[in-house]
N, C-alpha and C positions, 0 to 999 in steps of 0.2 A: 504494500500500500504506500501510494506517496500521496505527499500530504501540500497542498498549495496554501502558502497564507498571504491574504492581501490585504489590501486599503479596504476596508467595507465600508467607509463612505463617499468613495471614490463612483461617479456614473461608470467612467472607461473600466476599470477594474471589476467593477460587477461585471458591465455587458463580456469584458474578457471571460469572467467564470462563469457565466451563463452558456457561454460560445463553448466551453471546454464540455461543461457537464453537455450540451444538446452531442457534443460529438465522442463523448469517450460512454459509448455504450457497452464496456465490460464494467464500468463504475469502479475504474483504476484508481480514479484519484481521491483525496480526500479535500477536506476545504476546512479555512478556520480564519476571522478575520483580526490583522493584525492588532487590533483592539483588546483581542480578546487573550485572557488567561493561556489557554493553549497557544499562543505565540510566542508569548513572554515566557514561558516554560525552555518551548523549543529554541528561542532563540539564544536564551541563555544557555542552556546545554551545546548550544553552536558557536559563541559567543560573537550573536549578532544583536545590535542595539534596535528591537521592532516600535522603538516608538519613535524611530525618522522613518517616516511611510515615502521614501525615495525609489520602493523597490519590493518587488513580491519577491517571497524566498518559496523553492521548491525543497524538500525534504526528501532524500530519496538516496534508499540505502544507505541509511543513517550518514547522511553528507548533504549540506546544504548549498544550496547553490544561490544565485542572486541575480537581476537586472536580465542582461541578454541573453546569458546562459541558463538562466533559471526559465527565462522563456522559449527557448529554445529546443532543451531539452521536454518540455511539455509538449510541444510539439512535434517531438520523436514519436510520444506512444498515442500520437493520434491516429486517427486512419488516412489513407490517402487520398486528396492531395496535400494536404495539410501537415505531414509528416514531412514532406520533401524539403519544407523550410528548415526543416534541421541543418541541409546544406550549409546555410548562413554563419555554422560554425566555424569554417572555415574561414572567414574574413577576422582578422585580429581583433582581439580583445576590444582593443581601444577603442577601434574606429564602434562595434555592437553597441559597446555600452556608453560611447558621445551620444548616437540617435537616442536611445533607451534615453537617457539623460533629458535629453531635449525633452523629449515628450513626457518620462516624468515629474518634469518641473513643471510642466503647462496643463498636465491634465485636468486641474478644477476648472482653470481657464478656460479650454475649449470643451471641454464636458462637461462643468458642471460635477455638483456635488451636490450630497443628500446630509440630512443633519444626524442620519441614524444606519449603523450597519445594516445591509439586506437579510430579510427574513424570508428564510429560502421555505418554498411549499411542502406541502406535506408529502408529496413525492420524491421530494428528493434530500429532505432533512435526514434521514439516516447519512447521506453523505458528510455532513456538518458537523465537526468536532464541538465539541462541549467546553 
């Protein structure tokens, strides 16, 4: 099980975990939003600081990853076409995680934000860490 933890009051960051759950139909991943107790948990055990929300962290095989590669590699165990983006690993560290950058400084900006983590449906709440 890997485990995604994001911004939950982020628009772009929800509509991203919504995009993940409609396409990962073996229900691989898990979800917890950086707000919450289970991040802070996890992050610490990773010793990654989750209250600068600059960056979803993926959990996976007890190794946490961050920004480009954290999105990247989610995009490994999708299906395809969507997997193929994993290609993208291949372009240097730097240059992945300057765009990632860019876009996670602006995303309230151009997306907009909610005052309150999303409350996922009763379909798919077992996915949702506690």
């Amino acid at each position: 099980m890997d485990i995604i933890l994001f911004d939950g009051v982020c628009n772009f960051c929800n509509a991203s975990i919504n995009f993940v759950i409609r396409h990962d139909r073996q229900g691989h991943f898990r979800f917890a939003p950086l707000q919450s107790d289970v991040a802070a948990s996890l992050g610490a055990a990773h010793q990654i600081d989750t209250t600068v929300l600059q960056s979803f962290i993926l959990v996976q095989n007890g190794k946490a990853y961050t920004k480009s590669t954290a999105a990247l590699r989610v995009a490994r165990q999708l299906p395809f076409p969507w997997k193929l983006l994993y290609g993208g690993i291949i372009l240097p560290r730097f240059i992945r995680d300057g765009v990632y950058h860019i876009i996670a400084r602006n995303r309230y900006r151009w997306f907009g934000r909610t005052d309150s983590c999303m409350i996922p449906t009763p379909e798919i709440r077992s996915r949702f860490l506690q």
